[in-house]
N, C-alpha and C positions, 0 to 999 in steps of 0.2 A: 690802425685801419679805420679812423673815425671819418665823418664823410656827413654833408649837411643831405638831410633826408626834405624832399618836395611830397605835400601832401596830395591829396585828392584835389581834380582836377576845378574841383568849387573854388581852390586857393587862384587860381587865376581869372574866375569871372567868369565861370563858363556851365553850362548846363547844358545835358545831354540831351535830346529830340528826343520824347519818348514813341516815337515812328520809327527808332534806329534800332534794326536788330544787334544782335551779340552773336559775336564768333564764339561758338562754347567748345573746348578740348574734348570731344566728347569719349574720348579715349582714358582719360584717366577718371576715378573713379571719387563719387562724392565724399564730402567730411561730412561726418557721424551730425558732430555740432563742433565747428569752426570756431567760434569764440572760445566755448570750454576749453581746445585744443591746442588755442592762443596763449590763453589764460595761464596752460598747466605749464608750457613751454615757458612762457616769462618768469614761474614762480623757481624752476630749476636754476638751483645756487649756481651752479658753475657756468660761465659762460660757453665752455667747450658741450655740457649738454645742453643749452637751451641753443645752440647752433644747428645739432645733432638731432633734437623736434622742432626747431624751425625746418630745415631739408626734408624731414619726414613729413611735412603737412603740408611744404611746397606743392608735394605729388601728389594731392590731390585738386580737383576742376575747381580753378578759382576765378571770382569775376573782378573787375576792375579796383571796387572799393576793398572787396578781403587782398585781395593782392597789394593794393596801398598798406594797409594794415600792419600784414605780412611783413612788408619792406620797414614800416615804422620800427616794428621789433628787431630786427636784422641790426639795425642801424643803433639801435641802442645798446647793441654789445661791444664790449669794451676788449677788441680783437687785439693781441699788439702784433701777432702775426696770423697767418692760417694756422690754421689744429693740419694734423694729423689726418691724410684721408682728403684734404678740400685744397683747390690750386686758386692759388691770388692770380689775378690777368686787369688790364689796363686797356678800358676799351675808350676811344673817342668818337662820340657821336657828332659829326659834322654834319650842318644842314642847313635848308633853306626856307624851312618852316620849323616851329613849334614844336618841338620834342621832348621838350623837359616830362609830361605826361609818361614817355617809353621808357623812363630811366630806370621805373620802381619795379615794372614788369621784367625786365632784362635784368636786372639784380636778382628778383625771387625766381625766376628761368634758370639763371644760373645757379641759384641754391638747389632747384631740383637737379640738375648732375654735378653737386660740389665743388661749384666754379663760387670764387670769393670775388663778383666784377667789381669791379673799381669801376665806375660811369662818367665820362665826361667831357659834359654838352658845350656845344661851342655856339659862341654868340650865335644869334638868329640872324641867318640869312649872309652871315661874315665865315662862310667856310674858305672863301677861297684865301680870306686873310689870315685865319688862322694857320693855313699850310704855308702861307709865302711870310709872315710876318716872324722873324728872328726872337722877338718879345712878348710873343703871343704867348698868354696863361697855357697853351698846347704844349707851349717847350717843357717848361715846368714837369706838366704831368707825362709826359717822356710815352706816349702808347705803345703797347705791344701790339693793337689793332684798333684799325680808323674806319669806320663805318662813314660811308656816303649818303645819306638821308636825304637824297634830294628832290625837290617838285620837278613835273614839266613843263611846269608852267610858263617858265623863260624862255623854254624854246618852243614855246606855241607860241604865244606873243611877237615873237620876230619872224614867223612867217605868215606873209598875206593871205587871206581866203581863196585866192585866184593864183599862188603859186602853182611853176609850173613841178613837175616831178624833178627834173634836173636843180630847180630852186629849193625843193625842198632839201635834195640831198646835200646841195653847197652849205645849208644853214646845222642841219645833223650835222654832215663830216666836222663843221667849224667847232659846234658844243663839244664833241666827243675829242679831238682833237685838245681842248682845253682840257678836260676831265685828263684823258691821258696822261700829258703835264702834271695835274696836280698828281697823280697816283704817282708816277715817279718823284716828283719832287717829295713827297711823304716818306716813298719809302728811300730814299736819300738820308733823308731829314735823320729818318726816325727807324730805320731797319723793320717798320711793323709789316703786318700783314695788311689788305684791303679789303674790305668788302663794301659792293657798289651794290645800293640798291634799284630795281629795278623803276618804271616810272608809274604811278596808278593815272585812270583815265579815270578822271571826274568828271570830265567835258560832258557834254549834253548834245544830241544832233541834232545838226543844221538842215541837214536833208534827208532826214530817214536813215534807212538804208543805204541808201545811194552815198554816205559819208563815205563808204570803204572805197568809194571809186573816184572821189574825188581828193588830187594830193595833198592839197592843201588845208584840208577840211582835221580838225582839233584831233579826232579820234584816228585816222589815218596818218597822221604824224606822230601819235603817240608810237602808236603798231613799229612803224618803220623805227621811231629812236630807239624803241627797244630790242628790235633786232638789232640794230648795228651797236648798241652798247657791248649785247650780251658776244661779238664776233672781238669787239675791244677789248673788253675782258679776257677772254680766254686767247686772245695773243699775248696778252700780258701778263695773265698769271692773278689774274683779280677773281677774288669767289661774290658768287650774285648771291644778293638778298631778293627771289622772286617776288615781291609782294605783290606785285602783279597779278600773276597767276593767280593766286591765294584770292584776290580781293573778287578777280571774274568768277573763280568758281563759287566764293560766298556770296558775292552777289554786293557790287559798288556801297549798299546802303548798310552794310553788314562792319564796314570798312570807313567809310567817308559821311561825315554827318556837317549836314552847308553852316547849322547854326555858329557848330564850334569851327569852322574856319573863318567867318562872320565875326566873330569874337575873340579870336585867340590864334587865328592861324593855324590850325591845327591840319594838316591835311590826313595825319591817322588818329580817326576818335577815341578817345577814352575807352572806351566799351572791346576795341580791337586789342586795345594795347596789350593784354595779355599776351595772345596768341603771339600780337608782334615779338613781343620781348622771345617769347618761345622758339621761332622762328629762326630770331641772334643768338642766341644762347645754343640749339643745333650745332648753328655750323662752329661756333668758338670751342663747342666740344668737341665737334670731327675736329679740327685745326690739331687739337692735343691728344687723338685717338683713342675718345671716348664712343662713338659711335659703336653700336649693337654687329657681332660676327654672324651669329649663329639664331636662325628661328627654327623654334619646334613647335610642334602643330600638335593638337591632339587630334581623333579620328572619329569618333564617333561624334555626327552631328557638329565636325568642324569640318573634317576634307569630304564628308558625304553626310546625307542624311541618314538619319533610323542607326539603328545597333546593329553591327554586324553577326556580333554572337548569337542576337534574339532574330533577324531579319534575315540572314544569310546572306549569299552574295548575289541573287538577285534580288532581295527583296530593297535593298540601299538603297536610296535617290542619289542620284549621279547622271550629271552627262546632259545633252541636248535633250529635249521633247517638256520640258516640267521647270518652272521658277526655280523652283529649289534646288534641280539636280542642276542649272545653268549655275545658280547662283554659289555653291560649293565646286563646281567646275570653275568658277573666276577666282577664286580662292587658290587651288592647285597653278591654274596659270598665272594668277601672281605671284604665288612661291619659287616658281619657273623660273619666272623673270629675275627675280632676285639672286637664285642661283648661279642664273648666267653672267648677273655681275659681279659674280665671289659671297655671294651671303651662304654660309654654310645651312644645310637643311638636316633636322634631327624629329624624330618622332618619340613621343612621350604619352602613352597611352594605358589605360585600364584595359587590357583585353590577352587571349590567347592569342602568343605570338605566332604561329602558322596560322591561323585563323587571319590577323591582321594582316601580315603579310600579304596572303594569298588573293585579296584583293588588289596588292599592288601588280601581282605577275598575272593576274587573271582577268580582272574586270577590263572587259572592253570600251568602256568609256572612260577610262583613270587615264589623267596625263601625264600624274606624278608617277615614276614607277619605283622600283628599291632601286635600282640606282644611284638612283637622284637622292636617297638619304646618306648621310654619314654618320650617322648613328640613331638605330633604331630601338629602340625599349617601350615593348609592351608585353603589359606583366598586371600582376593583383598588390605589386608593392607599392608606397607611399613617393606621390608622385614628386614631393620636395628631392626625397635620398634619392630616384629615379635621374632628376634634373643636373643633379652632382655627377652621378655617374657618369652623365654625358658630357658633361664639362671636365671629366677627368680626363673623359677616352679621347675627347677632340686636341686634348692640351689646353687649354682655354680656360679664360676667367668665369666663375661663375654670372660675373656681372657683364659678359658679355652675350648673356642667352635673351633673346624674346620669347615668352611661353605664350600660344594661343589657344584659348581653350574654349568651350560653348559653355560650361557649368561655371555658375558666381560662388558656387560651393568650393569649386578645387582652386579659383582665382583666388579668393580672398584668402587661403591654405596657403596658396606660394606669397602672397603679400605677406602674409605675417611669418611664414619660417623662412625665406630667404628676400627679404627687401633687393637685395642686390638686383633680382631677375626683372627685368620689366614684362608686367603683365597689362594688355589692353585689356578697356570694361569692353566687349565685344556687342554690339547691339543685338535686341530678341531677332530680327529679320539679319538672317545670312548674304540678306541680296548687299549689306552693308558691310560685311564682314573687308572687300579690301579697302573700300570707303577708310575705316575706322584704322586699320595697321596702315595704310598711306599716310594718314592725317596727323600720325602721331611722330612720323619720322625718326623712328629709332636707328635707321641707317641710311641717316646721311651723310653724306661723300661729300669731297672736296678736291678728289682726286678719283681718276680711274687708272690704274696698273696695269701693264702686261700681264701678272700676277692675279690682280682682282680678276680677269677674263679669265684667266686656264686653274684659277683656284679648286674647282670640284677636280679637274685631272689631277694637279698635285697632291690632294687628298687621296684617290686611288690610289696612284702610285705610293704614296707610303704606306696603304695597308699590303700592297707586293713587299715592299722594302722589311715589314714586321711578318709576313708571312715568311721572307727569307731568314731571317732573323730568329722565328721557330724553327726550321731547321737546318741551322748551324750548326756545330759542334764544338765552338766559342767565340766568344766577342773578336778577336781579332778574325778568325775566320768570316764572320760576319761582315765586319769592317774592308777585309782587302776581296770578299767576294763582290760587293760593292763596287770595286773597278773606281772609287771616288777621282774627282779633280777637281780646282777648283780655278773659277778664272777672277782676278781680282786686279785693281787700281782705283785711281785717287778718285772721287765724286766727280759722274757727269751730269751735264744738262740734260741729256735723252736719261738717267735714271735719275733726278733729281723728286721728281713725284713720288716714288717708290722709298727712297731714302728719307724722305720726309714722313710714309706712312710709317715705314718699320721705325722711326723712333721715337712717331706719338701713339701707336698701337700698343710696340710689344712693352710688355709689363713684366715674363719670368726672368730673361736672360738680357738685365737693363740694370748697369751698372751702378746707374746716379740717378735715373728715373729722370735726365732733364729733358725736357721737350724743347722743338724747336722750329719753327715756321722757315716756310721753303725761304723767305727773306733770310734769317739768320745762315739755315745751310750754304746758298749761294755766297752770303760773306763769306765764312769758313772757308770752303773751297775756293775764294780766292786770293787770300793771303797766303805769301808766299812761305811764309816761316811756320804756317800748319800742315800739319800732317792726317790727311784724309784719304781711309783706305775704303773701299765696298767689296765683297765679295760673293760671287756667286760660286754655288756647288754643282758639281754635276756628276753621277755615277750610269752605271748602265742603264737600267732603268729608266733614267731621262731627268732631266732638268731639274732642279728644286726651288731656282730663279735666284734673285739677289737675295741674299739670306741673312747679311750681318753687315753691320757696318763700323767704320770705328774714327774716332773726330783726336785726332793730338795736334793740344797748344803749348807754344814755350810756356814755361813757370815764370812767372812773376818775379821769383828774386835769385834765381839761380842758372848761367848759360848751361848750354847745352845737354839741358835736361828738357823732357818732355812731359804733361801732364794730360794723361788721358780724361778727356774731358767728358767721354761717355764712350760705351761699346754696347751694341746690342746684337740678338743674334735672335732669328724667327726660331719658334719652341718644333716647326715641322724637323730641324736637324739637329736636336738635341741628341747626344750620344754618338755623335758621328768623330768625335773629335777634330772639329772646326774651328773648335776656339785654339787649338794648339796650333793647327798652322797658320789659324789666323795670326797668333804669336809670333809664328817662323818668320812672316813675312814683314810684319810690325819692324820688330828686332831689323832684320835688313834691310829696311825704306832707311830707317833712323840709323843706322851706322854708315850708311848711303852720305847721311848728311853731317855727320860728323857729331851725333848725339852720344851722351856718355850715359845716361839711365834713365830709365820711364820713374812716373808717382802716380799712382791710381785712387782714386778714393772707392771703396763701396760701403753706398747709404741703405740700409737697411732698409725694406717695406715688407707689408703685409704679403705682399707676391713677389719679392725674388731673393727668397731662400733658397730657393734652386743653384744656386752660384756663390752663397754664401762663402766657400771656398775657392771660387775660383781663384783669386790671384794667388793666394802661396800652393795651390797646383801648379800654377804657372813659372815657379822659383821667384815670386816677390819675396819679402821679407817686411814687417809689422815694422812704421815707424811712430814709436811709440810717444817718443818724447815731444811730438806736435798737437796740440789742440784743433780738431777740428771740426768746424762747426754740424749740426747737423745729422748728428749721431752719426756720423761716417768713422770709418776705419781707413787710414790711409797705408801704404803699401808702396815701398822704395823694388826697383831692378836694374841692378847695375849693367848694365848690356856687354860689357866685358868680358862677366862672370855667366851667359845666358849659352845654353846647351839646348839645340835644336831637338823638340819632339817627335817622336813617332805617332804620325797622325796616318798613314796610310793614302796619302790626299794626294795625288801628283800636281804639280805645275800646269795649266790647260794656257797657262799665257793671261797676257795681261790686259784689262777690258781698257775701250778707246777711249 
């Protein structure tokens, strides 16, 4: 994994405007002393832990030179594959400016969520020959993902100042039109994923104000390319890199600096590049479903002001009339929001719980009410063991929690006993509290679900489904009280979103842990010699949506056998015995086709011990006498010899 490492951006001629501000993370929290921390990291023997505090130091606010730094040491270890815990990815940065600068930031981005990038920048200003050229150094490094890096420049240039509106949009439709092209032809090429970045306005006006009214005018052509890009994308299935937005809200000079365009082309300064790299590194970890489930909030002096214990319930600030109480009321309304897009909401507090509560069922100005949590804990116990418990109760990774807290006392307590949890540095003024968990993007999407929308329903409904379940008077009673069915068939396009979240998400009941970008699944599901099943559950109670899916490819050296190439199954229908008729069904697609026996591998991780058994549950059988890579256990089923389960699950039909 060796890789030539680009210094600071002095290596190219170039000096920074000290008139240029700095995008600072202001979310994550400072290094003690950063060199020391450097230093202690290089002197560790082993390359696996000097990987292990490099990733740890990642995560704290770095500026452009410590982040060069950072990338120097990275680059010096003598990887011959990923460790354990960290995913290698193959990103190609196409462009039409100067990016070499972004390469060091999107590498140390990716060490903060254990991405191993592999970066590589394509001739300046030759993207579109890198994509059409057969010979291009592109082929070689083979992408798993092709980032689009490109100016507007070209296409402000080719329209006049006195274009009319109808001229403008002939010369857009014509760029986007080409873009399209390449994005297919890449993903042709190359089965990768895309992501288009959006375009920045450097431009300077012509007429004031009056630009936005005139169509031709730099800054109103930009506006307009960028909608129609971002309308190109999403018919095509391309995720945006907004730097756009980003660069308006920091403000163009925070973003674009004339000298280093002047000199080096650079249309994102040194100084952003951080942030930028942070930015790519998001969405490459939503692509593999690392993005953040679950926020807990703490209460006192986060979702209100003052102490509820000491203050009571009317003494709190909360609500309309006062900074404060608006400003912890925007707080609650952007946990709202989040909710409503499937972010699960938990409470983790110091306090007596009717006491805490009763704010939620009582205060007249609270938006959030108990509802709206799925698991609340507030107590006098330690708020780390507290954080667990809710990641037991939700089913869920510990590293999928965001803790928000107003004390740097109880922050830096969850920093040092569970790194896993992402904790924001919260600023002293509340009025910045959603400023700062926006900025930091711990849940970002790349997809939205039927599921992601009715997430908090399905979460009720299973605490019905476990409240029926207490009483029972046993698991099969349980099970055919349930009334289960299930409806299942091969991968569609209308569920292809969903199939792609549940098998870069789930982490328990994840056979081989392989990830896979909607590119790879749409292959799979269209070769005719695999076998791709999804399944959705559904019992009295209602829906539990598409809950498992499962990918069989022929074997390489043996006919009509199949090799389960991954199965995963959401942790909400654990116990339900799903996986058995997911089996039932397995078994009859593949003797459908004339298959004589499955081979399963299960690769061991940190999180899916849960299943550790499943396949000789299922009557596999341990084939011992094979080497296989990966610490895997592989697992022969002759489908001959296969004896359908009692899953209690009836047939509901088969999905379109």
């Amino acid at each position: 994994m060796r890789r030539r490492i680009h210094s600071s951006c002095n290596e190219f001629g170039l000096t920074m405007s000290v008139t240029s501000r700095c995008p600072t993370m202001n979310w994550m929290p400072l290094a003690a002393n950063f060199r020391e921390d450097l230093r202690a990291a290089l002197d560790t023997a082993k390359p696996t832990g000097c990987l292990e505090k490099l990733a740890s130091l990642a995560g704290y606010r770095l500026g452009f030179l410590e982040t060069v730094q950072l990338d120097r040491a990275f680059g010096r270890l003598d990887l011959k594959e990923a460790p354990p815990g960290f995913l290698p990815i193959r990103l190609a940065v196409l462009s039409s400016s100067t990016v070499d600068q972004l390469a060091p930031a999107i590498r140390v981005a990716g060490l903060r969520r254990r991405l191993l990038i592999d970066v590589h920048i394509g001739a300046y200003g030759q993207y579109r020959q890198d994509v059409l050229d057969p010979s291009s150094s592109l082929r070689q490094f083979a992408p798993q993902t092709m980032l689009f890096s490109l100016s507007g420049r070209e296409v402000i240039a080719g329209v006049p100042l006195t274009a009319t509106l109808e001229e403008v949009d002939r010369i857009i439709a014509r760029f986007i039109g080409e873009l399209r092209s390449l994005w297919q032809k890449a993903r042709e090429t190359y089965n990768a994923a895309i992501i288009q970045q959006t375009f920045i306005d450097v431009t300077d006006p012509l007429f004031g104000s009056y630009d936005r009214l005139v169509p031709g005018a730099p800054t109103r052509v930009l506006a307009r390319l960028n909608d129609r890009l971002c309308e190109a994308a999403a018919q095509d299935g391309v995720l945006i890199l907004d730097v756009a937005r980003v660069s308006e809200r920091d403000g163009i000079d925070a973003w674009f600096d004339a000298g280093s365009w002047l000199q080096g082309k650079l249309e994102i300064a040194p100084q952003a590049a951080p942030l930028y790299g942070d930015l790519v590194a998001r969405i490459l970890a939503a692509q593999r479903g690392q993005s953040k489930k679950c926020l807990v909030l703490d209460l006192d002096n986060t979702l209100w002001g003052g102490v509820i214990g000491d203050d009571g319930l009317e003494g709190i600030v909360i609500g309309e009339g006062s900074a404060a109480g608006e400003a912890h009321l925007a707080l609650q309304r952007y946990a709202k929001q989040l909710k409503e897009r499937g972010i699960i909401l938990a409470v983790c507090s110091k306090n007596d719980a009717k006491t805490a509560e009763a704010v939620f069922h009582e205060h007249p100005e609270m938006l959030l009410r108990r509802s709206d949590i799925a698991a609340f804990l507030a107590n006098w116990d330690d708020k780390a063991e507290n954080l667990k418990t809710i990641a037991t109760r939700l089913n869920i990774g510990i590293d999928s929690l965001v803790f928000v807290d107003d004390n740097p006392v109880e922050r830096a307590r969850i920093r040092q006993s569970l790194p896993a949890v992402a904790v924001p540095e919260l600023p002293d003024d509340a009025a910045h509290y959603v400023r700062c968990l926006s900025d930091a993007g711990y849940f970002e999407a790349v997809a939205l679900t039927s599921e992601d929308r009715h997430r908090a329903e399905l979460y009720e409904a299973n605490a019905k489904r476990e409240a029926l379940l207490g009483s029972a008077q046993s698991m099969d009673d349980f099970l055919r009280g349930l009334e289960m069915s299930v409806v299942c068939g091969p991968f569609t396009t209308v569920d292809l979103a969903r199939i792609v979240q549940l098998f870069n998400k789930t982490n328990q009941f994840n056979a081989t842990t392989r990830r896979y970008t909607s590119e790879e699944i749409t292959h799979f599901a269209g070769l005719p010699n695999v076998l791709t099943l999804q399944f959705r559950l559904l019992d009295r109670i209602g829906d539990n949506g598409l809950v498992s899916a499962m990918i069989l490819r022929p074997t390489a050296d043996e006919e009509k056998m199949l090799e389960i190439d991954n199965w995963i199954m959401s942790c909400r229908v654990f116990g339900r015995r799903l996986e058995f008729e997911a089996m039932n069904i397995a078994v009859e697609a593949a003797r459908q086709l004339g298959i004589k026996g499955f081979v399963a591998d299960y690769i061991a991780t940190p999180k899916n011990s849960v299943i550790s058994a499943l396949y000789p549950s299922l009557g596999f059988t341990a084939v011992s006498e094979l080497k296989v890579p990966n610490g895997a256990t592989r697992w022969f089923l002759n489908l001959a010899d296969y004896v359908a389960h009692q899953s209690y699950i009836a047939r509901a039909g088969v999905g379109a």
